[in-house]
N, C-alpha and C positions, 0 to 999 in steps of 0.2 A: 528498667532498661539502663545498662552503663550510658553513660556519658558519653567518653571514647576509648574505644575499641581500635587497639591499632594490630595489625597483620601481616604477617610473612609470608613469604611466597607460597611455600608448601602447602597449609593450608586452602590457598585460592588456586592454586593449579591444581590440586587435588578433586577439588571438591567441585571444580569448572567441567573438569574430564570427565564425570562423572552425572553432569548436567544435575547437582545440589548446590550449587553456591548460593542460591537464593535462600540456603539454611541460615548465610550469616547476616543477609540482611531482615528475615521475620527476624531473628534472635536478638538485635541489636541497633534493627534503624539503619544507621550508615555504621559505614565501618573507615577508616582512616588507613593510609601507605601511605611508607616514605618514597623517595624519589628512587633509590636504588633497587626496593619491591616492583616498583613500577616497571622499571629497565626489566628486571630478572622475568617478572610473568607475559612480557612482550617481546622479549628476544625473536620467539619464535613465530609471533604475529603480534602485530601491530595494532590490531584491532580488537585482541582480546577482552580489554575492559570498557570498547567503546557504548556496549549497553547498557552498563550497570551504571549510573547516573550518581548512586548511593555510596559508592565508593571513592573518597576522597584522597588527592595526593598531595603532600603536605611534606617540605620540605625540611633538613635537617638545619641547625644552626650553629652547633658544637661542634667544626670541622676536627678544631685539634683533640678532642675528647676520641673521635672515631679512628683515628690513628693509633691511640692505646690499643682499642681492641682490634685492628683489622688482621692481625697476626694469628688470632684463634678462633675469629669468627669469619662468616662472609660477609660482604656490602649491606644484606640484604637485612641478616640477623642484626648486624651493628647499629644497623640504620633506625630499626624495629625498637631497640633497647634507647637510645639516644631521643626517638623521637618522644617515648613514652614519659620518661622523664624529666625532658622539655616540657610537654605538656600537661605532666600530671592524672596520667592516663589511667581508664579505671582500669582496664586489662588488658593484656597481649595475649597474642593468639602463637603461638611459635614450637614446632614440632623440636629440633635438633634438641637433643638431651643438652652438650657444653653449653649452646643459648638460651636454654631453657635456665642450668645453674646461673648464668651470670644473672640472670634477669630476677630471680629470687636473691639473687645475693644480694641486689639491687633496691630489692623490698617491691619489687612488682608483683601484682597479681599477674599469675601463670596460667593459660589451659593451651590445650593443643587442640587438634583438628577429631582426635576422637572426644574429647573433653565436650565441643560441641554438638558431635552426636548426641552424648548423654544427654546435655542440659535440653537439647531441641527438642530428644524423648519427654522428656519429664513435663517439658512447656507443653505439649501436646502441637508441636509441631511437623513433628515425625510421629509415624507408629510403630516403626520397627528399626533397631540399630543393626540389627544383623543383614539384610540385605546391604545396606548402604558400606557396611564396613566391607562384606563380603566384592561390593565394585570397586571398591579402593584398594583394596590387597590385590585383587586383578589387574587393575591398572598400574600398579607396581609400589604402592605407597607401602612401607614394610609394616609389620606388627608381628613381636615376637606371638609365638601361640600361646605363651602363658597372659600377656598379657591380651590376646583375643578372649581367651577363654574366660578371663579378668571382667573386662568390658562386655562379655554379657550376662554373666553372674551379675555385675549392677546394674545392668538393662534388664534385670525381670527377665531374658529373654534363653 
């Protein structure tokens, strides 16, 4: 199990709407948000992450660093890239393709939110990626069809 695991919004709004976020904690123990993730997944309630006890918020310390990127990224991406870095993170969880490239450019390990589909399959966590992906494109989270069709050609499914 990584060490820490820090996370973007997308991911946890995602996977909450959809009554799965308990994927990322079997998968990884706690999981780690910066302070501007925090803001972005409670804008719209406030009490969103008051159950999850395993989800820690962890503030940024490179103010002037997050200024560089705040022009191509949002709060939330920046904050995710900054914090991992700071702490030497085993992996980021971050859907946005540009955040995704910074964060590799960066030398971070990358997955997104289908990424943790797969792995949770394979842990025997899950037993099917296909419904779970099929509540997520419902709820509006996008995935082109090739790469649907992609993610379940490596899910066996």
């Amino acid at each position: 199990m990584p060490k820490m695991v820090i996370v973007n919004s997308t991911p946890i709004l995602a996977l909450h709407e959809i009554g799965c976020l308990e994927i990322l904690k079997e998968l990884y123990g706690e999981i780690t948000i910066p302070e501007a993730v925090r803001k972005e997944v409670t804008v719209k309630n406030t009490h969103t992450l008051d159950e999850y006890a395993w989800i820690n918020v962890v503030g940024i310390t490179n103010f002037a660093a997050k200024e560089l990127f705040t022009s191509a990224l949002h709060d939330g991406e920046v904050e995710v890239i900054l914090l991992a870095k700071e702490h030497n993170a085993d992996i980021v969880i971050i859907d946005d393709g540009l955040a995704r490239r910074h964060a590799k450019y960066l030398n971070l390990t990358v997955s997104g939110t289908v990424g943790v589909l797969l792995r949770a399959k394979n842990n025997g966590i899950i037993e099917l990626v296909k419904p779970i992906l099929d509540d997520l494109i419902q709820c509006g989270f996008y995935l082109s069809d090739n790469v649907y069709r992609e993610v379940l050609k490596l899910a066996a499914e």
